[in-house]
VOLOBA-462277 format. One record per atom (N, C-alpha, C): residue in three letters; atom name; x, y, z. Coordinates in nm, 2 decimals, padded with zeros to 4 digits. Example, Ala and Ser with C-alpha at 12.3 -4.5 7.8 and 13.67 -1.06 7.14 Angstrom:
<zapas>
  aa at     xx     yy     zz
 ALA  N  01.32 -00.57  00.78
 ALA CA  01.23 -00.45  00.78
 ALA  C  01.32 -00.33  00.78
 SER  N  01.28 -00.22  00.71
 SER CA  01.37 -00.11  00.71
 SER  C  01.29  00.00  00.79
</zapas>
This chain:
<zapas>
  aa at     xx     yy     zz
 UNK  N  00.09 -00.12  00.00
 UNK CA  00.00  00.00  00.00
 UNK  C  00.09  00.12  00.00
 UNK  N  00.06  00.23 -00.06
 UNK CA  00.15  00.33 -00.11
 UNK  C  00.11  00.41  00.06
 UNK  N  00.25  00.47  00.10
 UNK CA  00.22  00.53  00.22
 UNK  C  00.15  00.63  00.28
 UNK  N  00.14  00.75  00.13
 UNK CA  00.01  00.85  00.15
 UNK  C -00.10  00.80  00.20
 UNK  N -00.17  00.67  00.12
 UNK CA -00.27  00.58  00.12
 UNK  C -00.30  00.59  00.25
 UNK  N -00.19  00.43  00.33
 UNK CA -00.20  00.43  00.44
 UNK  C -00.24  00.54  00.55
 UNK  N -00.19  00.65  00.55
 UNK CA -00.18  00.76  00.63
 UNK  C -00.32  00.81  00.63
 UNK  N -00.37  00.82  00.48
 UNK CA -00.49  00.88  00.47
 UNK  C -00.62  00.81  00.53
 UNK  N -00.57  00.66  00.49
 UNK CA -00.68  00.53  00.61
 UNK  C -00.72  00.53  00.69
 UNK  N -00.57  00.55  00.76
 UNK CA -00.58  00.60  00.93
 UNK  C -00.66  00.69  00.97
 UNK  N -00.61  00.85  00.90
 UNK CA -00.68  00.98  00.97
 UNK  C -00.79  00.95  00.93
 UNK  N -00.91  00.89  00.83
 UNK CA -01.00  00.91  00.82
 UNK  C -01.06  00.77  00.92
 UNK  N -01.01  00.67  00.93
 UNK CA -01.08  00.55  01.04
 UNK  C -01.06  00.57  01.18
 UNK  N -00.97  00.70  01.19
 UNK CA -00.97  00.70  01.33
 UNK  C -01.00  00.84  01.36
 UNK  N -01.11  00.88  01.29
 UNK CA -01.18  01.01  01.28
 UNK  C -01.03  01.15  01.32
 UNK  N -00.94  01.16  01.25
 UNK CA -00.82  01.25  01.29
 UNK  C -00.80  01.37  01.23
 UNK  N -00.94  01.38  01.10
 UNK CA -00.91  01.49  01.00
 UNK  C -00.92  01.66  01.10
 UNK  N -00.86  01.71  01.05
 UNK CA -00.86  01.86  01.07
 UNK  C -00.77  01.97  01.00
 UNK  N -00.80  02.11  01.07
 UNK CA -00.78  02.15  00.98
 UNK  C -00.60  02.19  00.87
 UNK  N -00.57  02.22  00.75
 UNK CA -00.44  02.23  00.74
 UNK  C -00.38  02.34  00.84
 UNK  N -00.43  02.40  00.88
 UNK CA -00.31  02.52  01.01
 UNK  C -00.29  02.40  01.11
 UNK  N -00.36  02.34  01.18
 UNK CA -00.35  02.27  01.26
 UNK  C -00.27  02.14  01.23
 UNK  N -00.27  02.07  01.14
 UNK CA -00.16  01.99  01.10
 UNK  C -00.02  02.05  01.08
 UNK  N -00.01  02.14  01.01
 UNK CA  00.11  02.22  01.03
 UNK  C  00.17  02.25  01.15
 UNK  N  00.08  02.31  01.23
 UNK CA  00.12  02.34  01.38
 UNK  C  00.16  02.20  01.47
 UNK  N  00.11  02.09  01.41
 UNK CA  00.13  01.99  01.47
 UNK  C  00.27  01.92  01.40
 UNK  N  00.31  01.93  01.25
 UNK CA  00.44  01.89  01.20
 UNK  C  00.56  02.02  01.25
 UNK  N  00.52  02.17  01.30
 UNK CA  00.62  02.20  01.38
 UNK  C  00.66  02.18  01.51
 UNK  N  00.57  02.13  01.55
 UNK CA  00.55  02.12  01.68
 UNK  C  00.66  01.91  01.68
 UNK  N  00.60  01.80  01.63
 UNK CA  00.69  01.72  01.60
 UNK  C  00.86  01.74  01.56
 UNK  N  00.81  01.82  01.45
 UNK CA  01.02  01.85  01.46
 UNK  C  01.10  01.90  01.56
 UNK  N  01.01  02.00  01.63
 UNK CA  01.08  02.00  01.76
 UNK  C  01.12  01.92  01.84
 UNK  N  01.00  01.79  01.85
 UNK CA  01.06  01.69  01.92
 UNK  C  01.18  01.61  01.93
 UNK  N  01.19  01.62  01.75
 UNK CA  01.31  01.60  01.70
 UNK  C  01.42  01.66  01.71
 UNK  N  01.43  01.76  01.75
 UNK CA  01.53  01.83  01.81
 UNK  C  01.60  01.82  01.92
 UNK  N  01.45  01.81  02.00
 UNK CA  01.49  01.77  02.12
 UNK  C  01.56  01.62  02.13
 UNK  N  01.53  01.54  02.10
 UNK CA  01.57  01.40  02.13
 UNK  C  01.77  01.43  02.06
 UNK  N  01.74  01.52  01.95
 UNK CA  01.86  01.52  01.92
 UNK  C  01.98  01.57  02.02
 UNK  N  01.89  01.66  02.08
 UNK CA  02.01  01.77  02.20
 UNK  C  02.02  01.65  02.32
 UNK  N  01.95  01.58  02.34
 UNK CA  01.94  01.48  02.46
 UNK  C  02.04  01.39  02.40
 UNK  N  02.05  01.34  02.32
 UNK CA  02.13  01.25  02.28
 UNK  C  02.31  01.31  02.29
 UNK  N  02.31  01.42  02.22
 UNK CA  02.43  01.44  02.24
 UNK  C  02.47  01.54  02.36
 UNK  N  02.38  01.53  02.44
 UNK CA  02.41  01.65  02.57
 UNK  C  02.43  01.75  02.53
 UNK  N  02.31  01.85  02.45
 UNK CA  02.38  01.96  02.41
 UNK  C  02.47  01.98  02.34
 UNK  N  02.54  01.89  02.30
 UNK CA  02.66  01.90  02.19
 UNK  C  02.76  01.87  02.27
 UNK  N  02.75  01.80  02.36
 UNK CA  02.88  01.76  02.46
 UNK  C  02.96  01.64  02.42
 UNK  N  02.91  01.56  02.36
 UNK CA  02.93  01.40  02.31
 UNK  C  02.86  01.34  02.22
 UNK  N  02.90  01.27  02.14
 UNK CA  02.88  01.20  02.03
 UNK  C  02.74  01.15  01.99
 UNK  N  02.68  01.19  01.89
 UNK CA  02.55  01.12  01.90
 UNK  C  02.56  00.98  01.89
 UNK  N  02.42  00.94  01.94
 UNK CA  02.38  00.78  01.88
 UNK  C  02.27  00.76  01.90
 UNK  N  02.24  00.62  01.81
 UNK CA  02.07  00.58  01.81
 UNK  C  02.03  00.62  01.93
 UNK  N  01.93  00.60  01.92
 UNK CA  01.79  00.66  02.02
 UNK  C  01.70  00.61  01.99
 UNK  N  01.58  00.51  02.07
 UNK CA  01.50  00.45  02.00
 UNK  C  01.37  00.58  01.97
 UNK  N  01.41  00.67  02.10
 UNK CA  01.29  00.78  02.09
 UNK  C  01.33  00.85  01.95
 UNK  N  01.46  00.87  01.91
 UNK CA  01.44  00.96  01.79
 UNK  C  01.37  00.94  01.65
 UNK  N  01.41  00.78  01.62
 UNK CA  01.36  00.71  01.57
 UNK  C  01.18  00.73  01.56
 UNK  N  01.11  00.71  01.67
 UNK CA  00.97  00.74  01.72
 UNK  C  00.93  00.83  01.71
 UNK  N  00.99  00.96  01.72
 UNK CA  00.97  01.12  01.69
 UNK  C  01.01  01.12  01.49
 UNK  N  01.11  01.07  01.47
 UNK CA  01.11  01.09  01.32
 UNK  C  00.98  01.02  01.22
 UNK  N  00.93  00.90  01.30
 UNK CA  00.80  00.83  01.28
 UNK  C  00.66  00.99  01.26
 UNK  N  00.66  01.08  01.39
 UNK CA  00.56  01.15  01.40
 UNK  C  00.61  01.26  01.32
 UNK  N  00.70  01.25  01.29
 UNK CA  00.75  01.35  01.15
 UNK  C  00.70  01.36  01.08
 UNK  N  00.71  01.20  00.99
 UNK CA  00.68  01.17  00.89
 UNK  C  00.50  01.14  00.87
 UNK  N  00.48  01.09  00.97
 UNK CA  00.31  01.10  00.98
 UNK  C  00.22  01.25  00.94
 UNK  N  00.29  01.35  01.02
 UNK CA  00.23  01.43  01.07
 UNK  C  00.26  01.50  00.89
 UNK  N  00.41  01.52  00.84
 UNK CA  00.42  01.58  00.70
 UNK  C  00.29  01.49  00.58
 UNK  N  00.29  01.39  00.59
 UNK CA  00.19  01.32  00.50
 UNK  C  00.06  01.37  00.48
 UNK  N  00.03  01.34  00.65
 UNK CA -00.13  01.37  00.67
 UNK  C -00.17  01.50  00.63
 UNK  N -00.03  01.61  00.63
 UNK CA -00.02  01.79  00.57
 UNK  C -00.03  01.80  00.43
 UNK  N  00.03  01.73  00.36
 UNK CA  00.04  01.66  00.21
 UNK  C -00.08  01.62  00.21
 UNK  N -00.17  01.53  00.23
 UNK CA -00.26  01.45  00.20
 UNK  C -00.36  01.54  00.22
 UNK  N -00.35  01.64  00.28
 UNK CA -00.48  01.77  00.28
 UNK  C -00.48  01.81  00.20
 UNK  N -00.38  01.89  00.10
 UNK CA -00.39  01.95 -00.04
 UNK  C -00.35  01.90 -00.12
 UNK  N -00.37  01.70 -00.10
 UNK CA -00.40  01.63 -00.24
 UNK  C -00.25  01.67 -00.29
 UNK  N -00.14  01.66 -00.26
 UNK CA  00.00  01.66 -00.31
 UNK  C  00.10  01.55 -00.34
 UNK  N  00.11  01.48 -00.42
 UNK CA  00.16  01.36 -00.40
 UNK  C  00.34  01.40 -00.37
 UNK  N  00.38  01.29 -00.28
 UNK CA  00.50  01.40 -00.15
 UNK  C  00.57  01.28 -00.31
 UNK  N  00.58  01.21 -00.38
 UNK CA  00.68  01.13 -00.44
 UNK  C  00.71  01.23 -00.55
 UNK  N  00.59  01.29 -00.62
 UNK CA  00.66  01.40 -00.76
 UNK  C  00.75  01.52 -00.66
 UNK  N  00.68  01.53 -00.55
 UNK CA  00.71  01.67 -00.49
 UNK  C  00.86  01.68 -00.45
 UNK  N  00.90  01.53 -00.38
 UNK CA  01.09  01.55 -00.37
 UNK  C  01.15  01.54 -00.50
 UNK  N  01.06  01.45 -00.59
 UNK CA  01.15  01.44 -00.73
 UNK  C  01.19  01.62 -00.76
 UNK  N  01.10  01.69 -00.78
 UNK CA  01.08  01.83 -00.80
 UNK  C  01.22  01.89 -00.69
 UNK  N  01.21  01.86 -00.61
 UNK CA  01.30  01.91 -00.49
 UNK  C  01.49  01.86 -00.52
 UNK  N  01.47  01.76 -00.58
 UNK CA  01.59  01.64 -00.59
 UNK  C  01.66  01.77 -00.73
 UNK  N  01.55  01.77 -00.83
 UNK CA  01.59  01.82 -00.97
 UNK  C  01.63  01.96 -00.94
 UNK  N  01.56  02.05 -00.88
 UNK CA  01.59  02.17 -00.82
 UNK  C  01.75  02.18 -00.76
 UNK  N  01.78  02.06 -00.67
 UNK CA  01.90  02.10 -00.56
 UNK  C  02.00  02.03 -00.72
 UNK  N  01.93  01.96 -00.81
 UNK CA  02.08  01.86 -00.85
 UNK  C  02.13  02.02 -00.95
 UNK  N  02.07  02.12 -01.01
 UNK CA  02.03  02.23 -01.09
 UNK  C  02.18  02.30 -00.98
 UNK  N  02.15  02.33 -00.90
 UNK CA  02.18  02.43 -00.82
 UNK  C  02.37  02.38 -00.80
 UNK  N  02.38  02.24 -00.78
 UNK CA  02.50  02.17 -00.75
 UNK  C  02.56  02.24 -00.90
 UNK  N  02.52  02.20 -00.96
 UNK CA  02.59  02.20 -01.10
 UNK  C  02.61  02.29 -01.10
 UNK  N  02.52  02.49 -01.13
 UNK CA  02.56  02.57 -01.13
 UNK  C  02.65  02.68 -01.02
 UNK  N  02.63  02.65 -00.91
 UNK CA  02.69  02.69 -00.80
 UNK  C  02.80  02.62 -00.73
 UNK  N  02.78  02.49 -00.68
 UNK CA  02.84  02.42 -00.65
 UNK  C  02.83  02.35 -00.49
 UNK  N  02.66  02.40 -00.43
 UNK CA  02.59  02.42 -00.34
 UNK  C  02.44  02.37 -00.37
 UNK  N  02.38  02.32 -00.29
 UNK CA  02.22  02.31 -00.26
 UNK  C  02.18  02.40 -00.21
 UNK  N  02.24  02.50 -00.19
 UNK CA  02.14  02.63 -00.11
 UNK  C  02.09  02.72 -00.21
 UNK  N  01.95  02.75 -00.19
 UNK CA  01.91  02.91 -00.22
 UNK  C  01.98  02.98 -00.26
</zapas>
């Protein structure tokens, strides 16, 4: 099952739809957690990272939370990195950077 699919299964079987500000607010709100698990892992930057099963779990509610944001305005996320991929490979070539 294609993963948008799945995701969309879910929010609608487990009654989850709402609105897109609110998903949003909920995929910033997730990345932070991702941050957080990151700063814990390495003490603030004191020592080396390493797995974490929570980051792992937080990168999970990442990815849920970006889909279910996608899957609101009908976006398919697989053209959308291709788009993203061809953009940064553009930029390598002429600059010699992925940035802006």
């Amino acid at each position: 099952m294609e993963i948008q699919e799945k995701v969309r299964e879910f929010v609608e079987e487990n009654n989850l739809e709402c609105s897109p500000e609110h998903r949003a607010l909920d995929l910033v709100s997730e990345i932070g957690e991702v941050a957080k698990e990151i700063l814990k892992t390495t003490d603030y930057g004191t020592k080396e990272r390493e797995y974490r099963k929570e980051l792992e779990d937080e990168m999970g509610d990442v990815l849920f939370s970006l889909i279910a944001l996608a899957n609101t305005f009908n976006i398919d996320l697989e053209k959308a990195l291709n788009k993203a991929l061809d953009k940064y490979q553009k930029r390598m070539a002429e600059k010699g950077n992925a940035g802006s």
